[in-house]
C-alpha positions as CSV (number, residue, x, y, z in Angstrom):
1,X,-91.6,-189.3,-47.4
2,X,-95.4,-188.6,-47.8
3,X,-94.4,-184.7,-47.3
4,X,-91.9,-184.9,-50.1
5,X,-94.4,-186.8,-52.6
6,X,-97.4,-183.9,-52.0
7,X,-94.7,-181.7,-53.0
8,X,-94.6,-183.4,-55.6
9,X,-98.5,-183.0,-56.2
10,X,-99.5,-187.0,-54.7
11,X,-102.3,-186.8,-52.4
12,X,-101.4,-187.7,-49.1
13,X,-104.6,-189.1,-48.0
14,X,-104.4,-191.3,-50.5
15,X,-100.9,-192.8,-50.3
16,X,-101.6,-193.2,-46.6
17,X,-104.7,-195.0,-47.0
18,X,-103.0,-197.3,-49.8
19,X,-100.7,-198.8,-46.9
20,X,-103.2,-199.2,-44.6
21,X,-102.8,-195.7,-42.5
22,X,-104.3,-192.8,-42.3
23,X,-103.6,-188.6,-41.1
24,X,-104.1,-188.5,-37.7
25,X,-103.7,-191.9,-37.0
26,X,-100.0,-192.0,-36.5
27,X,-98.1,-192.2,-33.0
28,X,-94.8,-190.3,-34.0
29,X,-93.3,-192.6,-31.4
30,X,-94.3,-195.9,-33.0
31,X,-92.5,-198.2,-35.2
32,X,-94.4,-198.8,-38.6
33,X,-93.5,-202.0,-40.2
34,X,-90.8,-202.7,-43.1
35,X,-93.4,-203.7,-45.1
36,X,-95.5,-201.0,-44.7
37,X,-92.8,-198.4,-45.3
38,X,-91.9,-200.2,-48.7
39,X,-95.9,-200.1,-49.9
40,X,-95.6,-196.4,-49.0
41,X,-92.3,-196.2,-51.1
42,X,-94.0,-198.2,-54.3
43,X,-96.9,-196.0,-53.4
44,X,-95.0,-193.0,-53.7
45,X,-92.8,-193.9,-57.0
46,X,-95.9,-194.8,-58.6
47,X,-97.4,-191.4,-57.9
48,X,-94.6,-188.9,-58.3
49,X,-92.5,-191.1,-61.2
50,X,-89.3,-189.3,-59.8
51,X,-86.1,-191.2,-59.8
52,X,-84.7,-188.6,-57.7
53,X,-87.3,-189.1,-54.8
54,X,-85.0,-190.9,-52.8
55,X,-82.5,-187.9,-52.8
56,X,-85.2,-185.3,-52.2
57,X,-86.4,-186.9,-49.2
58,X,-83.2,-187.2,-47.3
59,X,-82.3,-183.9,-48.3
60,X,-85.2,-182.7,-46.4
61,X,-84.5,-184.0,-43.0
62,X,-83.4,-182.3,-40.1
63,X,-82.6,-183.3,-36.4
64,X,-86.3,-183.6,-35.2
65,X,-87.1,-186.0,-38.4
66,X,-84.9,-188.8,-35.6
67,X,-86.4,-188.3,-32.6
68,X,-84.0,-189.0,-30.0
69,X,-81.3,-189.7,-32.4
70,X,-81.3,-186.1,-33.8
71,X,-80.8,-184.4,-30.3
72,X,-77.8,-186.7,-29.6
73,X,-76.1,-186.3,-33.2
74,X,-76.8,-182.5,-32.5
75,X,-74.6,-182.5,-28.8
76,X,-72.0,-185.5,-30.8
77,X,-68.6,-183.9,-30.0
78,X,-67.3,-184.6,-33.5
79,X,-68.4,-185.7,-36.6
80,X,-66.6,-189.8,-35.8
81,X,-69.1,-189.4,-32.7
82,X,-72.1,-188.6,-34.6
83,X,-71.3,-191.4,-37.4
84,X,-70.7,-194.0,-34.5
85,X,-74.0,-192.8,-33.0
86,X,-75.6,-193.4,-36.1
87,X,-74.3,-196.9,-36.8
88,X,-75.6,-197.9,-33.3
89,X,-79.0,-196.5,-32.8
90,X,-80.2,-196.4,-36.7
91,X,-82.8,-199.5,-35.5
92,X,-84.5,-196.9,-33.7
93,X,-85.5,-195.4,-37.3
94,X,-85.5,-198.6,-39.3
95,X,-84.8,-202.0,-39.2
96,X,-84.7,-202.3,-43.4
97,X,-80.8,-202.2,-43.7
98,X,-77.7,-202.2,-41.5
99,X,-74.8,-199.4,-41.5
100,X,-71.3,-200.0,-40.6
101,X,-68.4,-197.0,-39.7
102,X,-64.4,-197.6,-40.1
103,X,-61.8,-195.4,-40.0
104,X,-59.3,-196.2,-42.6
105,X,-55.4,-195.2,-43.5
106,X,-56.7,-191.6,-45.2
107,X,-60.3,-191.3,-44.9
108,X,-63.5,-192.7,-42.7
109,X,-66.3,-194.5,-44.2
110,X,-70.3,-195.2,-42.9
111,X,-71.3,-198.0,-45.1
112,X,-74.9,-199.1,-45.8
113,X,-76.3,-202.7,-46.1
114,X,-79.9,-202.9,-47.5
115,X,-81.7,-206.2,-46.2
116,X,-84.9,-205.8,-48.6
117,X,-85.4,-207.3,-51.5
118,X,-84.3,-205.1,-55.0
119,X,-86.8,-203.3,-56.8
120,X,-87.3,-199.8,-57.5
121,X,-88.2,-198.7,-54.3
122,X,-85.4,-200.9,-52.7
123,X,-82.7,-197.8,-54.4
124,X,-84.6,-195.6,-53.7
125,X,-84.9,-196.0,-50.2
126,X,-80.8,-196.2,-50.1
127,X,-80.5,-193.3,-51.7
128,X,-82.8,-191.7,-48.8
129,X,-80.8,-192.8,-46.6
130,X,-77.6,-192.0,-47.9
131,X,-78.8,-188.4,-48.7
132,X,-80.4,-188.2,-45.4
133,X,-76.5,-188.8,-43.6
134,X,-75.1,-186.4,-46.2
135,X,-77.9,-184.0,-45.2
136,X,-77.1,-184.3,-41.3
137,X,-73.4,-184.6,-41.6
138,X,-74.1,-180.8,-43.4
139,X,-75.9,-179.4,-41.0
140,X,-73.1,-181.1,-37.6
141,X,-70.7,-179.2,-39.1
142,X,-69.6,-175.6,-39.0
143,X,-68.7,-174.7,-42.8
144,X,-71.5,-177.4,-44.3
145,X,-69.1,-180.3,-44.9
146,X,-69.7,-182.1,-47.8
147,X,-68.6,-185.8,-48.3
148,X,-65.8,-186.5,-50.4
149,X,-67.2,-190.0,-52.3
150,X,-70.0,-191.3,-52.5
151,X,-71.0,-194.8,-54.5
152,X,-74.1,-197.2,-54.4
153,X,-74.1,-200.7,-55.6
154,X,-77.2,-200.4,-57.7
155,X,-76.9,-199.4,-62.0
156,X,-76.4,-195.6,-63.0
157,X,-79.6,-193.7,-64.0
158,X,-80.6,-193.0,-67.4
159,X,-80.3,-189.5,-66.5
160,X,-76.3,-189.5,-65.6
161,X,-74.9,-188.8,-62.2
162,X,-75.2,-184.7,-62.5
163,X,-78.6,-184.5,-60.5
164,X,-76.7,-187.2,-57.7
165,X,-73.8,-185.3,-57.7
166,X,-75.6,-181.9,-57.5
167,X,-77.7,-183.3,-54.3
168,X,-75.2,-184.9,-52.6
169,X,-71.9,-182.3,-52.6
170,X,-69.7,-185.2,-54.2
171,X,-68.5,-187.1,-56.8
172,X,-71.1,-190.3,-57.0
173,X,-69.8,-194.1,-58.4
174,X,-72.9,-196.2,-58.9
175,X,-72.1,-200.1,-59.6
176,X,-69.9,-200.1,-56.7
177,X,-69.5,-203.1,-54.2
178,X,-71.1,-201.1,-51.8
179,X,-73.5,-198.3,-50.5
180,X,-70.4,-196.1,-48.9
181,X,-69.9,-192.4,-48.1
182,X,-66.3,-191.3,-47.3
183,X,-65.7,-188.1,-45.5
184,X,-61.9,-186.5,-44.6
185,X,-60.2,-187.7,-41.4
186,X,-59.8,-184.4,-40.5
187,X,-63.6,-183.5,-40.6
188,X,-64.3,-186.7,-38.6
189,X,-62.0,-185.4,-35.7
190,X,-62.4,-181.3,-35.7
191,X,-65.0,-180.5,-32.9
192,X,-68.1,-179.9,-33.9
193,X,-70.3,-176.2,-32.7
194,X,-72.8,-177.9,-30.3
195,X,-70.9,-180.3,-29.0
196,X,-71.9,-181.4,-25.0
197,X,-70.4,-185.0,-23.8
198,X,-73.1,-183.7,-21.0
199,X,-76.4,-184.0,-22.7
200,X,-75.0,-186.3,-25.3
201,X,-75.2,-188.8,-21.8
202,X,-78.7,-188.3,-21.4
203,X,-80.1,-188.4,-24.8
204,X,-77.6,-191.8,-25.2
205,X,-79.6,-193.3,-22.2
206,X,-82.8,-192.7,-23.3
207,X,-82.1,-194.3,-26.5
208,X,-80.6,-197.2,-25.1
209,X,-84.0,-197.7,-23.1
210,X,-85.6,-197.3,-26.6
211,X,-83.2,-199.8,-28.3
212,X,-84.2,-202.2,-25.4
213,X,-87.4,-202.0,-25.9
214,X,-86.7,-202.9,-30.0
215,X,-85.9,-206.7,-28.6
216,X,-87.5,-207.9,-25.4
217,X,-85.1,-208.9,-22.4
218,X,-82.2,-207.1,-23.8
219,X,-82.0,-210.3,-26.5
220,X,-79.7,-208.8,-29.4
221,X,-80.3,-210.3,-33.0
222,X,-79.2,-213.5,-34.2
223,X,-77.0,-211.2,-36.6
224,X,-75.6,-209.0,-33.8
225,X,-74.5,-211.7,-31.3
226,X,-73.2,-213.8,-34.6
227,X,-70.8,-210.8,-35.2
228,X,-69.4,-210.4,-31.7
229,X,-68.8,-214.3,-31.6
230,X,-67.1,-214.4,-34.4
231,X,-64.8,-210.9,-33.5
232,X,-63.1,-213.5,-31.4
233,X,-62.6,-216.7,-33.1
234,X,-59.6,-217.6,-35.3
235,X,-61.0,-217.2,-38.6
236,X,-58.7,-219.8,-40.4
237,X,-60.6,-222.6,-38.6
238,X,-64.1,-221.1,-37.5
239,X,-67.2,-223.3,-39.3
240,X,-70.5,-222.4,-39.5
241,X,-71.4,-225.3,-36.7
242,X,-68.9,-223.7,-34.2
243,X,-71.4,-220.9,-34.3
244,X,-74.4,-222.6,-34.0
245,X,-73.0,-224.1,-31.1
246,X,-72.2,-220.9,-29.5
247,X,-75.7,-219.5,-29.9
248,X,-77.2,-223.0,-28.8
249,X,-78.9,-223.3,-32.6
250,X,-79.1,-226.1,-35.0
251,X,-77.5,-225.1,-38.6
252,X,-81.0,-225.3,-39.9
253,X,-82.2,-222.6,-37.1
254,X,-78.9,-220.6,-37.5
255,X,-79.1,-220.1,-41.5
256,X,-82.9,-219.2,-41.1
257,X,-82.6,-216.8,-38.6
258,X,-79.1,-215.4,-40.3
259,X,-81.3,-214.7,-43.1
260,X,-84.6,-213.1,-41.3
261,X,-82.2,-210.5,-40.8
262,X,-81.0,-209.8,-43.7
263,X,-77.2,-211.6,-44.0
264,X,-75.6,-214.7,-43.9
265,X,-72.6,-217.0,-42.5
266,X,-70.5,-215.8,-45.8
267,X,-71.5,-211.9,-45.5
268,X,-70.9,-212.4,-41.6
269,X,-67.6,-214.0,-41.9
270,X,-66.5,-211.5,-44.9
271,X,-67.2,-208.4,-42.5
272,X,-64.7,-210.1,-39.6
273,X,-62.3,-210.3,-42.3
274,X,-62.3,-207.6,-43.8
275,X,-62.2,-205.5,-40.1
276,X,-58.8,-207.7,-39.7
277,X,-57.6,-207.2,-42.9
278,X,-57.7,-203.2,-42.9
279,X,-55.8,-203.2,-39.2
280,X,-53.1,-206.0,-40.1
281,X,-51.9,-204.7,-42.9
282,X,-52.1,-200.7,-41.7
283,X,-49.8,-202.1,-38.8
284,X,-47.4,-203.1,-41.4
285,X,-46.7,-205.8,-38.5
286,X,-47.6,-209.0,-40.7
287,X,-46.9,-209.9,-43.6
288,X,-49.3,-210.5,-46.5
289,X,-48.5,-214.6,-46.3
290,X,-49.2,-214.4,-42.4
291,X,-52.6,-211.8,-43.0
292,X,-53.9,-214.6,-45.6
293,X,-53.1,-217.7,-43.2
294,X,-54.9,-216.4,-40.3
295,X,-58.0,-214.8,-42.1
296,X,-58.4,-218.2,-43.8
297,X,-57.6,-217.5,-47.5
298,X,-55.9,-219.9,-49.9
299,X,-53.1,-217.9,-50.6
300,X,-52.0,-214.5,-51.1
301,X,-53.4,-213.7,-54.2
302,X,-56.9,-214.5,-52.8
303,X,-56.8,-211.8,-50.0
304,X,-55.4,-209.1,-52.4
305,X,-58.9,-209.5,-54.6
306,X,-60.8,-209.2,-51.5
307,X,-58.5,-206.0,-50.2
308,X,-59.2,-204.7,-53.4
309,X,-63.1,-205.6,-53.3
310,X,-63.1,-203.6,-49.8
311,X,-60.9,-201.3,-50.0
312,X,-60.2,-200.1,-53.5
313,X,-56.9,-200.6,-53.5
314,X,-54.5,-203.1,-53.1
315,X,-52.9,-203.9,-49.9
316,X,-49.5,-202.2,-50.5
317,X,-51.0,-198.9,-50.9
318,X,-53.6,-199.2,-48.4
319,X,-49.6,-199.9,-46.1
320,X,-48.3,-196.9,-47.6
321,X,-51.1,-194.8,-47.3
322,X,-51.3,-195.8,-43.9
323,X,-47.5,-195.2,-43.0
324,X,-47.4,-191.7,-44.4
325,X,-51.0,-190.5,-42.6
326,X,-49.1,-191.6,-39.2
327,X,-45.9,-190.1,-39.9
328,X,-47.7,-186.8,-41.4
329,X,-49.5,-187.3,-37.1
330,X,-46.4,-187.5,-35.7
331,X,-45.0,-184.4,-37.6
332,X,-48.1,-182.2,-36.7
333,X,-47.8,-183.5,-33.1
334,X,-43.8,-182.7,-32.8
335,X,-44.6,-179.1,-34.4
336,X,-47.1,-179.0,-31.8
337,X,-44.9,-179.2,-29.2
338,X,-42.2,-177.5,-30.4
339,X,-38.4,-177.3,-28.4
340,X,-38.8,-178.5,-24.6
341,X,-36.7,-175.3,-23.8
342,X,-39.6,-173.3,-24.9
343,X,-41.8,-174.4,-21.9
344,X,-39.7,-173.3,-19.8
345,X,-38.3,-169.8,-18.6
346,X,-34.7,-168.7,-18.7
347,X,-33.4,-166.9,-16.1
Protein backbone atom coordinates (compact mmCIF):
# COMPACT_ATOMS: atom_id res chain seq x y z
CA UNK A 1 0.00 0.00 0.00
CA UNK A 2 2.72 2.58 1.01
CA UNK A 3 4.64 1.28 -2.28
CA UNK A 4 1.68 2.10 -4.42
CA UNK A 5 0.97 5.70 -2.76
CA UNK A 6 4.99 6.80 -3.47
CA UNK A 7 4.13 5.92 -6.84
CA UNK A 8 1.86 8.05 -6.53
CA UNK A 9 4.36 10.84 -5.31
CA UNK A 10 3.30 10.42 -1.04
CA UNK A 11 6.30 10.29 0.95
CA UNK A 12 6.64 7.06 2.58
CA UNK A 13 8.36 8.21 5.59
CA UNK A 14 5.76 10.23 6.19
CA UNK A 15 2.73 8.04 5.91
CA UNK A 16 4.54 5.53 8.04
CA UNK A 17 5.27 7.82 10.70
CA UNK A 18 1.57 9.11 10.60
CA UNK A 19 0.44 5.56 11.97
CA UNK A 20 2.87 5.21 14.25
CA UNK A 21 5.66 3.12 12.22
CA UNK A 22 8.53 3.65 10.67
CA UNK A 23 11.08 2.11 7.48
CA UNK A 24 13.02 -0.41 8.98
CA UNK A 25 10.97 -0.94 11.77
CA UNK A 26 8.77 -3.60 10.33
CA UNK A 27 8.93 -7.54 11.03
CA UNK A 28 7.50 -8.76 7.65
CA UNK A 29 6.27 -11.63 9.76
CA UNK A 30 4.21 -9.55 12.23
CA UNK A 31 0.66 -8.71 12.34
CA UNK A 32 0.05 -4.87 12.30
CA UNK A 33 -3.23 -3.96 13.82
CA UNK A 34 -6.71 -3.19 11.95
CA UNK A 35 -6.55 0.02 13.18
CA UNK A 36 -3.27 0.81 12.15
CA UNK A 37 -3.77 -0.46 8.58
CA UNK A 38 -6.98 1.79 8.29
CA UNK A 39 -4.82 5.16 9.55
CA UNK A 40 -2.42 4.03 6.78
CA UNK A 41 -5.36 3.70 4.30
CA UNK A 42 -6.91 7.45 5.41
CA UNK A 43 -3.26 8.28 5.34
CA UNK A 44 -2.87 7.26 2.02
CA UNK A 45 -6.27 8.68 0.36
CA UNK A 46 -5.56 11.85 1.90
CA UNK A 47 -2.12 11.97 0.14
CA UNK A 48 -2.71 10.50 -3.28
CA UNK A 49 -6.65 11.64 -3.67
CA UNK A 50 -7.11 8.55 -6.06
CA UNK A 51 -10.34 6.75 -5.95
CA UNK A 52 -8.76 4.06 -7.84
CA UNK A 53 -5.99 3.30 -5.09
CA UNK A 54 -7.72 0.44 -3.96
CA UNK A 55 -7.58 -1.23 -7.44
CA UNK A 56 -3.93 -0.15 -8.05
CA UNK A 57 -2.80 -1.83 -5.03
CA UNK A 58 -4.23 -5.18 -5.46
CA UNK A 59 -3.24 -5.17 -8.92
CA UNK A 60 0.20 -4.97 -7.82
CA UNK A 61 0.51 -8.03 -5.75
CA UNK A 62 2.12 -11.10 -6.44
CA UNK A 63 2.64 -14.50 -4.53
CA UNK A 64 5.47 -13.23 -2.12
CA UNK A 65 3.02 -10.10 -1.15
CA UNK A 66 1.17 -13.50 1.23
CA UNK A 67 3.78 -15.07 2.71
CA UNK A 68 2.99 -18.53 3.17
CA UNK A 69 -0.30 -18.10 1.55
CA UNK A 70 1.20 -17.20 -1.87
CA UNK A 71 3.49 -20.48 -2.04
CA UNK A 72 0.46 -22.61 -1.32
CA UNK A 73 -2.01 -20.82 -3.86
CA UNK A 74 1.03 -21.17 -6.29
CA UNK A 75 1.31 -25.40 -5.85
CA UNK A 76 -3.15 -25.24 -5.43
CA UNK A 77 -4.02 -27.95 -7.97
CA UNK A 78 -6.89 -25.87 -9.36
CA UNK A 79 -8.29 -22.74 -9.25
CA UNK A 80 -11.56 -24.13 -6.50
CA UNK A 81 -8.31 -25.25 -4.42
CA UNK A 82 -6.72 -21.93 -4.47
CA UNK A 83 -10.19 -20.07 -3.67
CA UNK A 84 -10.85 -22.60 -0.75
CA UNK A 85 -7.32 -21.84 0.41
CA UNK A 86 -7.92 -18.36 0.38
CA UNK A 87 -11.23 -18.38 2.23
CA UNK A 88 -9.43 -20.40 5.11
CA UNK A 89 -6.14 -18.82 5.64
CA UNK A 90 -7.05 -14.97 4.60
CA UNK A 91 -6.72 -14.23 8.77
CA UNK A 92 -3.12 -14.78 8.23
CA UNK A 93 -3.19 -11.46 6.04
CA UNK A 94 -6.00 -9.56 7.76
CA UNK A 95 -8.45 -9.91 10.19
CA UNK A 96 -10.67 -6.61 8.73
CA UNK A 97 -13.30 -8.72 6.75
CA UNK A 98 -14.29 -12.29 6.15
CA UNK A 99 -14.52 -14.22 2.64
CA UNK A 100 -16.82 -17.00 1.85
CA UNK A 101 -16.52 -19.60 -1.47
CA UNK A 102 -19.62 -21.63 -3.06
CA UNK A 103 -19.95 -23.37 -5.95
CA UNK A 104 -23.31 -22.74 -7.53
CA UNK A 105 -25.64 -24.41 -10.49
CA UNK A 106 -23.40 -22.52 -13.33
CA UNK A 107 -20.70 -20.58 -11.89
CA UNK A 108 -18.46 -20.40 -8.38
CA UNK A 109 -18.33 -17.42 -6.27
CA UNK A 110 -15.63 -15.98 -3.32
CA UNK A 111 -17.61 -13.54 -1.56
CA UNK A 112 -16.17 -10.74 0.74
CA UNK A 113 -17.61 -9.40 4.07
CA UNK A 114 -16.01 -6.15 5.38
CA UNK A 115 -16.18 -5.95 9.31
CA UNK A 116 -14.95 -2.14 9.56
CA UNK A 117 -16.91 0.57 9.79
CA UNK A 118 -17.78 2.55 6.13
CA UNK A 119 -15.84 5.38 5.16
CA UNK A 120 -13.80 6.09 2.33
CA UNK A 121 -11.02 3.97 3.18
CA UNK A 122 -13.47 1.14 4.25
CA UNK A 123 -14.16 0.77 -0.14
CA UNK A 124 -11.21 1.19 -0.74
CA UNK A 125 -9.72 -1.44 1.08
CA UNK A 126 -12.49 -3.89 -0.53
CA UNK A 127 -11.65 -2.98 -3.68
CA UNK A 128 -7.88 -4.05 -2.75
CA UNK A 129 -8.95 -6.90 -1.90
CA UNK A 130 -11.05 -7.77 -4.55
CA UNK A 131 -8.46 -6.63 -7.17
CA UNK A 132 -5.84 -8.38 -5.21
CA UNK A 133 -7.96 -12.05 -5.84
CA UNK A 134 -8.59 -11.00 -9.44
CA UNK A 135 -4.85 -10.31 -9.63
CA UNK A 136 -3.82 -13.77 -8.19
CA UNK A 137 -6.56 -15.77 -9.87
CA UNK A 138 -4.52 -14.15 -13.21
CA UNK A 139 -1.51 -15.11 -12.51
CA UNK A 140 -2.80 -19.31 -11.11
CA UNK A 141 -3.95 -19.70 -14.39
CA UNK A 142 -2.43 -20.66 -17.67
CA UNK A 143 -4.15 -18.16 -20.24
CA UNK A 144 -4.66 -15.14 -17.50
CA UNK A 145 -8.25 -15.96 -16.57
CA UNK A 146 -10.25 -13.10 -15.94
CA UNK A 147 -13.37 -13.20 -13.71
CA UNK A 148 -16.64 -13.15 -15.30
CA UNK A 149 -18.65 -10.66 -12.65
CA UNK A 150 -17.72 -8.69 -10.37
CA UNK A 151 -20.07 -6.35 -7.90
CA UNK A 152 -19.42 -4.42 -4.60
CA UNK A 153 -22.08 -3.24 -2.25
CA UNK A 154 -20.82 0.29 -1.97
CA UNK A 155 -22.35 3.41 -4.57
CA UNK A 156 -20.79 3.73 -8.23
CA UNK A 157 -17.97 6.35 -8.61
CA UNK A 158 -18.41 9.63 -10.08
CA UNK A 159 -16.16 8.55 -12.70
CA UNK A 160 -18.36 5.45 -14.13
CA UNK A 161 -17.36 1.85 -13.98
CA UNK A 162 -14.78 2.03 -17.21
CA UNK A 163 -11.53 2.46 -15.07
CA UNK A 164 -13.18 -0.83 -12.61
CA UNK A 165 -13.92 -2.58 -15.46
CA UNK A 166 -10.53 -1.88 -17.25
CA UNK A 167 -8.66 -3.10 -13.90
CA UNK A 168 -10.45 -5.87 -13.11
CA UNK A 169 -11.04 -7.95 -16.72
CA UNK A 170 -14.94 -7.87 -16.08
CA UNK A 171 -18.12 -6.37 -16.14
CA UNK A 172 -18.41 -4.56 -12.48
CA UNK A 173 -22.19 -4.00 -10.62
CA UNK A 174 -21.70 -1.59 -7.71
CA UNK A 175 -24.86 -1.23 -5.22
CA UNK A 176 -24.97 -4.88 -5.16
CA UNK A 177 -25.97 -6.96 -1.99
CA UNK A 178 -22.65 -8.10 -1.79
CA UNK A 179 -18.76 -7.83 -2.45
CA UNK A 180 -18.73 -11.04 -4.95
CA UNK A 181 -16.52 -12.23 -7.85
CA UNK A 182 -17.79 -15.07 -10.06
CA UNK A 183 -15.52 -17.04 -12.15
CA UNK A 184 -16.60 -20.09 -14.77
CA UNK A 185 -16.99 -23.62 -13.32
CA UNK A 186 -14.82 -24.80 -15.74
CA UNK A 187 -11.89 -22.45 -14.79
CA UNK A 188 -12.48 -23.56 -11.10
CA UNK A 189 -11.84 -27.23 -12.07
CA UNK A 190 -9.06 -27.25 -15.15
CA UNK A 191 -5.68 -28.00 -13.44
CA UNK A 192 -3.69 -25.34 -12.92
CA UNK A 193 0.48 -25.29 -14.35
CA UNK A 194 2.19 -25.58 -10.91
CA UNK A 195 0.11 -27.55 -9.37
CA UNK A 196 1.89 -30.14 -6.40
CA UNK A 197 -0.76 -31.80 -3.74
CA UNK A 198 3.10 -32.51 -2.47
CA UNK A 199 4.24 -29.16 -1.38
CA UNK A 200 0.79 -27.80 -1.25
CA UNK A 201 0.96 -30.32 2.24
CA UNK A 202 3.78 -28.55 3.58
CA UNK A 203 3.14 -25.00 2.96
CA UNK A 204 -0.76 -26.05 4.34
CA UNK A 205 0.99 -27.12 7.66
CA UNK A 206 2.95 -24.35 8.22
CA UNK A 207 0.09 -22.13 7.89
CA UNK A 208 -1.99 -24.02 10.05
CA UNK A 209 0.74 -23.50 12.85
CA UNK A 210 0.52 -19.85 11.87
CA UNK A 211 -3.36 -19.74 12.08
CA UNK A 212 -2.88 -21.31 15.54
CA UNK A 213 -0.79 -19.01 16.67
CA UNK A 214 -3.63 -16.15 15.44
CA UNK A 215 -5.92 -17.53 18.64
CA UNK A 216 -4.13 -19.06 21.65
CA UNK A 217 -4.96 -22.86 22.50
CA UNK A 218 -6.45 -23.55 19.19
CA UNK A 219 -9.70 -21.25 20.56
CA UNK A 220 -11.56 -20.46 17.19
CA UNK A 221 -13.70 -17.09 17.17
CA UNK A 222 -16.90 -16.71 18.71
CA UNK A 223 -18.01 -16.16 14.96
CA UNK A 224 -16.41 -19.35 13.66
CA UNK A 225 -17.58 -21.89 16.31
CA UNK A 226 -21.25 -19.91 16.04
CA UNK A 227 -21.29 -20.99 12.36
CA UNK A 228 -20.31 -24.66 12.77
CA UNK A 229 -23.02 -24.88 15.61
CA UNK A 230 -25.52 -23.67 13.75
CA UNK A 231 -24.52 -25.99 10.36
CA UNK A 232 -26.28 -28.49 12.48
CA UNK A 233 -29.30 -27.21 14.12
CA UNK A 234 -32.75 -27.24 12.61
CA UNK A 235 -33.08 -23.81 11.52
CA UNK A 236 -37.00 -23.53 11.86
CA UNK A 237 -36.64 -23.75 15.65
CA UNK A 238 -32.94 -22.56 16.53
CA UNK A 239 -33.06 -19.18 18.94
CA UNK A 240 -30.38 -17.10 19.69
CA UNK A 241 -30.26 -18.62 23.52
CA UNK A 242 -29.89 -22.22 22.11
CA UNK A 243 -26.59 -20.79 20.94
CA UNK A 244 -25.49 -19.17 23.88
CA UNK A 245 -26.03 -22.18 25.57
CA UNK A 246 -23.91 -24.13 23.26
CA UNK A 247 -20.90 -21.83 23.65
CA UNK A 248 -21.59 -21.67 27.53
CA UNK A 249 -22.36 -17.57 27.06
CA UNK A 250 -24.95 -15.30 28.34
CA UNK A 251 -27.06 -13.49 25.37
CA UNK A 252 -25.49 -10.33 26.67
CA UNK A 253 -21.77 -12.00 26.15
CA UNK A 254 -22.84 -13.79 22.92
CA UNK A 255 -24.27 -10.55 21.04
CA UNK A 256 -21.00 -8.61 22.22
CA UNK A 257 -18.65 -10.89 21.13
CA UNK A 258 -20.86 -11.74 17.74
CA UNK A 259 -20.25 -8.24 17.15
CA UNK A 260 -16.28 -7.74 18.07
CA UNK A 261 -16.12 -9.76 15.12
CA UNK A 262 -17.77 -8.12 12.86
CA UNK A 263 -21.45 -10.10 12.47
CA UNK A 264 -24.39 -10.97 14.15
CA UNK A 265 -27.10 -13.72 15.24
CA UNK A 266 -29.20 -12.38 11.94
CA UNK A 267 -26.12 -12.32 9.46
CA UNK A 268 -25.05 -15.75 11.11
CA UNK A 269 -28.30 -17.39 10.68
CA UNK A 270 -28.84 -15.73 7.03
CA UNK A 271 -25.41 -17.44 5.83
CA UNK A 272 -26.81 -21.17 7.21
CA UNK A 273 -29.71 -20.38 5.23
CA UNK A 274 -28.75 -19.34 2.43
CA UNK A 275 -25.89 -22.48 2.19
CA UNK A 276 -29.28 -24.69 2.59
CA UNK A 277 -31.20 -22.95 0.29
CA UNK A 278 -28.69 -23.10 -2.80
CA UNK A 279 -28.30 -27.23 -2.18
CA UNK A 280 -32.16 -27.84 -1.57
CA UNK A 281 -33.48 -26.41 -4.25
CA UNK A 282 -30.32 -27.49 -6.90
CA UNK A 283 -31.41 -31.15 -5.64
CA UNK A 284 -34.75 -30.42 -6.98
CA UNK A 285 -35.58 -33.05 -4.01
CA UNK A 286 -37.88 -30.52 -1.99
CA UNK A 287 -40.19 -28.61 -2.75
CA UNK A 288 -40.23 -24.81 -2.30
CA UNK A 289 -43.16 -25.19 0.71
CA UNK A 290 -40.87 -27.94 2.32
CA UNK A 291 -37.34 -25.59 1.62
CA UNK A 292 -39.29 -22.57 3.41
CA UNK A 293 -40.65 -24.72 6.47
CA UNK A 294 -37.37 -26.06 7.42
CA UNK A 295 -35.23 -22.91 6.87
CA UNK A 296 -37.77 -21.16 9.11
CA UNK A 297 -39.52 -18.68 6.66
CA UNK A 298 -43.18 -17.63 6.85
CA UNK A 299 -44.08 -18.81 3.68
CA UNK A 300 -42.98 -19.26 0.28
CA UNK A 301 -42.94 -16.00 -0.93
CA UNK A 302 -40.49 -14.99 1.85
CA UNK A 303 -37.71 -17.46 0.79
CA UNK A 304 -38.01 -16.50 -2.95
CA UNK A 305 -36.96 -12.63 -1.88
CA UNK A 306 -34.21 -14.01 -0.01
CA UNK A 307 -33.19 -16.58 -3.11
CA UNK A 308 -33.33 -13.70 -5.03
CA UNK A 309 -31.24 -11.42 -2.56
CA UNK A 310 -28.53 -14.28 -2.76
CA UNK A 311 -28.62 -15.60 -5.70
CA UNK A 312 -29.91 -13.24 -8.29
CA UNK A 313 -32.39 -15.20 -9.47
CA UNK A 314 -35.37 -16.84 -8.41
CA UNK A 315 -35.44 -20.31 -7.20
CA UNK A 316 -36.92 -21.93 -10.36
CA UNK A 317 -34.10 -20.96 -12.44
CA UNK A 318 -31.41 -21.35 -9.98
CA UNK A 319 -33.48 -25.56 -10.40
CA UNK A 320 -33.17 -25.29 -14.03
CA UNK A 321 -29.95 -23.95 -14.30
CA UNK A 322 -28.87 -26.48 -11.96
CA UNK A 323 -30.58 -29.51 -13.83
CA UNK A 324 -29.19 -28.62 -17.23
CA UNK A 325 -25.26 -27.96 -15.86
CA UNK A 326 -25.64 -31.86 -14.50
CA UNK A 327 -27.23 -33.24 -17.44
CA UNK A 328 -24.69 -31.15 -19.76
CA UNK A 329 -21.86 -33.49 -16.86
CA UNK A 330 -23.40 -36.41 -17.56
CA UNK A 331 -23.24 -35.96 -21.45
CA UNK A 332 -19.49 -34.93 -21.39
CA UNK A 333 -18.84 -37.94 -19.08
CA UNK A 334 -20.90 -40.58 -21.47
CA UNK A 335 -18.94 -39.07 -24.54
CA UNK A 336 -16.07 -39.68 -22.42
CA UNK A 337 -16.49 -42.98 -22.25
CA UNK A 338 -17.72 -43.77 -25.33
CA UNK A 339 -19.24 -47.68 -26.44
CA UNK A 340 -18.00 -50.40 -23.81
CA UNK A 341 -17.02 -52.43 -26.97
CA UNK A 342 -14.42 -49.92 -27.69
CA UNK A 343 -12.30 -50.94 -24.64
CA UNK A 344 -12.06 -53.97 -25.61
CA UNK A 345 -10.36 -56.00 -28.53
CA UNK A 346 -12.09 -58.15 -31.11
CA UNK A 347 -10.69 -61.08 -32.15
Amino acid sequence: MVEAAADRGADPDRLLRGAGLRHGGLDLLERIPSSTVRRIWDLTIDATGDRCFGLHVGGRLRPGAYHVLGHALLASPTLQDAAQLTVRYHRMVSDAGRLSFTRHADRAALTYRRFTPPGDADVQQTEAVVAGIVTAARWLSPDGWQATRITFTHPAPEEGTGPWEAALGAPVTFGASENRMEWTLGQMDAPLPYGDPALLGMYRGYADGILAGLHPHGRLPVSRRAAAWLSRQDLATVRPDDLARALHMSGRGLRRALQEDGTSWRLLLDEARHRLAVRWVGDGARTLGEIARRLGYSDVPSLVRAFNRWEGMPPRRYAQAAAAAAAASAADRNAGAGPASAAEPGP
